[in-house]
N, C-alpha and C positions, 0 to 999 in steps of 0.2 A: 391492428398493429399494437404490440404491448410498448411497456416502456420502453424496454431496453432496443426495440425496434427503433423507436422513435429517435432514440439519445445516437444510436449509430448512423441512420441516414442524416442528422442534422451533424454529424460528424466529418463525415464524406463532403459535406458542404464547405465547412469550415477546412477542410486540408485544402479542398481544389480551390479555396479563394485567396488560403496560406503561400500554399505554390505561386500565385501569381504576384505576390508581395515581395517572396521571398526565397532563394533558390538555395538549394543545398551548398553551394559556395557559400554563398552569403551567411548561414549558418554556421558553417565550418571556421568560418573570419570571428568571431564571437569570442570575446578572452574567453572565457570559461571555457570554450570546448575543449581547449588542452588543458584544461585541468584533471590532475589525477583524481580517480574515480576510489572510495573509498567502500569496503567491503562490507553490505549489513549482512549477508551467510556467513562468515567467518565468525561478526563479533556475536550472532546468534548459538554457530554451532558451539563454540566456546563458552557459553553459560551452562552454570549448573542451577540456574534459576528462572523464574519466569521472566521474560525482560517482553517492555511495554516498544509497539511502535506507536508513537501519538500524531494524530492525525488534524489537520488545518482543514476544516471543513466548515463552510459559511450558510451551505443549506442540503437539502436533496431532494429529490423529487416525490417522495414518501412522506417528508415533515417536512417541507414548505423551509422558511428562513428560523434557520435552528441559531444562530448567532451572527447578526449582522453588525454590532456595533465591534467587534474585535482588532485587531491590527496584528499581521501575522509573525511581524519578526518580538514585538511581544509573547504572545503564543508561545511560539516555539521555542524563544530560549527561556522562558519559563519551563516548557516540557524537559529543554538538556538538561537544565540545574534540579528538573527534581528525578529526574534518572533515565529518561527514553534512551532506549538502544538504537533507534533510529527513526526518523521524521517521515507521513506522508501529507503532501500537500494536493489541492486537488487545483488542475487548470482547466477544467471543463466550467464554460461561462454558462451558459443557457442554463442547465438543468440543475449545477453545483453552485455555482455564483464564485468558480475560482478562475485564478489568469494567473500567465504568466509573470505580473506582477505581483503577486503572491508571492512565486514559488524563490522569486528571485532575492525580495526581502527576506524571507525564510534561509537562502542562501548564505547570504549576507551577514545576518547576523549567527549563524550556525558553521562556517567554515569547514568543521573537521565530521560532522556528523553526516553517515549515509542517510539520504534523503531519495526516495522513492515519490515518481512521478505517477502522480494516479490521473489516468484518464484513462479515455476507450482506444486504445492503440489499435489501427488501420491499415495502417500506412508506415513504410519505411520512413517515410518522410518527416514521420514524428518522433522518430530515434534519434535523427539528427535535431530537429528543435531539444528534446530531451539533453543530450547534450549540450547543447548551446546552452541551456540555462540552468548549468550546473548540478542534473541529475545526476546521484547512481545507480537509479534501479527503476526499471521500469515494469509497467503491470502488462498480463496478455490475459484475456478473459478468456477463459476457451468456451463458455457458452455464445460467445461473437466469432469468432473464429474458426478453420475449419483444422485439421493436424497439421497441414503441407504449410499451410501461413501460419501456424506458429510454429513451427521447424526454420521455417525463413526468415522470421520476424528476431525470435530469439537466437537463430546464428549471427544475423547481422549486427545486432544489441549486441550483443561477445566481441564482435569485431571494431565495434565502437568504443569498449570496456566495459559497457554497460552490464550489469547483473541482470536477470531476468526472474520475476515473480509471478508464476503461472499460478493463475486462480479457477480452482474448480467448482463446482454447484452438487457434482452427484459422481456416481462407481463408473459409469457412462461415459463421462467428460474426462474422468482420470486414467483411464482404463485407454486412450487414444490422442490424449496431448503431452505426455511426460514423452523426456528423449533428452539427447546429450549436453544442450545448451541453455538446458532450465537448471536453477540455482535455489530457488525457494518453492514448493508447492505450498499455496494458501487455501483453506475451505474456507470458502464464503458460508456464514452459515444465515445467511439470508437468501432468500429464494428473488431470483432478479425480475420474474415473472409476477411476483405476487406480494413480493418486500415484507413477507415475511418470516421469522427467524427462529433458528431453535438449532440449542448447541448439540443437538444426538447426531445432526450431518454433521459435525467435525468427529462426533465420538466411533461414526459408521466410519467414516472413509481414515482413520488415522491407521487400522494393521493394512489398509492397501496401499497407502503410497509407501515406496521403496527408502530404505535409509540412506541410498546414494541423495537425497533429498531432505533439506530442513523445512519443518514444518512451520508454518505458521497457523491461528485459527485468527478467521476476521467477522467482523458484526456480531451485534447482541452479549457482547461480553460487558460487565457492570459491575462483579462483586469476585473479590478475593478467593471464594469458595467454588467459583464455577472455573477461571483462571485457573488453580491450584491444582483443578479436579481435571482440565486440558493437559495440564504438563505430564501430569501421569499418563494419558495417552501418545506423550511422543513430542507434543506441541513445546516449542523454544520460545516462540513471538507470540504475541496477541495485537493484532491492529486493532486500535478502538480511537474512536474522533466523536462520535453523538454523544457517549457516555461524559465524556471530558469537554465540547463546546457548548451544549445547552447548561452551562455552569455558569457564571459568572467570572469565575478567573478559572479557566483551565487546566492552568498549571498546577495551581493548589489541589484541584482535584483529583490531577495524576497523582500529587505526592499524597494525599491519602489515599490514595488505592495502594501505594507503593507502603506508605504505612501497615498498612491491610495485609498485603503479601508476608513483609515482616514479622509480623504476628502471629500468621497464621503459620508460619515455618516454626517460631518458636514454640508455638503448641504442639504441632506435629513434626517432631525434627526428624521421622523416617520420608516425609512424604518430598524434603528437596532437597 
């Protein structure tokens, strides 16, 4: 059983122990569930520049505890002030060391900012938690998933307001999970099987995914010139969380990367 085997059936655990806690009414009763849900594909498709999604991540299963002394509504409105396009927070406890607790101080202090729920989405059941604690974007892995359940998963996120951010691995995955109620195609460019990275999977898969689709590139992104060198393939977002938590203040490190970006534009003013 690889990782990602492992993180899903300890998933399955955690919904069917969630349900008995907590029923989709009870969810739906949650202030925040009617809260209006705020757009990261729009304010994505609308740049003519590379925009940062920064990421609240306290460890992973790869590198062990990457930042445990942090506090996330710190974090993150650090990442707003120094330019993120939009937030992701992780609530996976076991294997990420995130909660709902997290997500919710990240809320909190971020009000108007799309915020995307990173976990292993299973379950309709976690559309509705997602909502409840003020998501608006949720993730569908399609290396976990089969096409029919994210046809299902991501119509019903639409039906909630939720935005959907299908994340691919290879031409395989993408070639049989895209359809009408996906809003961001993400390349993971970490292999989920083997965690390890390399930016040529986002550079192979960017002429295949369709431009009815904003791109995003996620993992192993770190310097201005590989960033710069994504956009030109197509890529609007960049999700990066390790680059920025194993720092010491996160947020400064976004705004030098965001430095970096600047720089690097005005060297090459054809390239954004």
């Amino acid at each position: 059983m690889n990782i990602l085997e492992k993180i899903i059936a300890r998933k399955q655990e955690e919904i069917s122990e969630s349900k008995k806690h907590r029923t989709i009414s009870d969810l739906e009763k949650e202030p925040l569930f009617s809260r209006p849900t705020t757009s990261l594909a729009a304010a994505l498709r609308s740049s003519t520049t590379p925009r940062i999604i920064s990421e609240f991540k306290r460890k992973s299963p790869s590198k062990g505890v990457i930042n445990g002394d942090v506090q996330p509504q710190i974090v993150t409105r650090d990442y707003v002030n120094a330019g993120a396009v939009g937030l992701s927070v992780l609530t996976d406890t076991d294997f990420f060391g995130g909660s709902f607790a997290d997500f919710l101080a990240a809320r909190e202090a971020n009000p108007l900012i799309p915020m995307l729920r990173k976990d292993f989405i299973v379950d309709e059941y976690q559309l509705f938690e997602a909502k409840s604690i003020g998501a608006d974007v949720i993730l569908l892995i399609a290396a976990n998933l089969t096409p029919s359940e994210i046809a299902h998963l991501s119509r019903r996120a639409h039906d909630l307001g939720l935005e959907v951010l299908l994340e691919v691995h290879n031409a395989e995955e993408l070639a049989v999970s895209t359809g009408e109620h996906i809003d961001i195609v993400g390349v993971n460019n970490r292999n989920l099987k083997t965690f390890e990275t390399s930016i040529e999977t986002s550079i192979e898969l960017s002429e295949l995914i369709p431009d009815q689709f904003v791109k995003i590139s996620e993992s192993g992104l770190q310097d201005a010139e590989t960033i710069v060198k994504l956009f030109q393939y197509g890529y609007k977002g960049f999700l990066i969380g390790e680059t920025f938590m194993k720092t010491a203040n996160p947020g400064a490190a976004l705004a030098g990367l965001q430095q970096d970006l600047t720089q690097h534009s005005n060297l090459n003013p054809l390239v954004l």
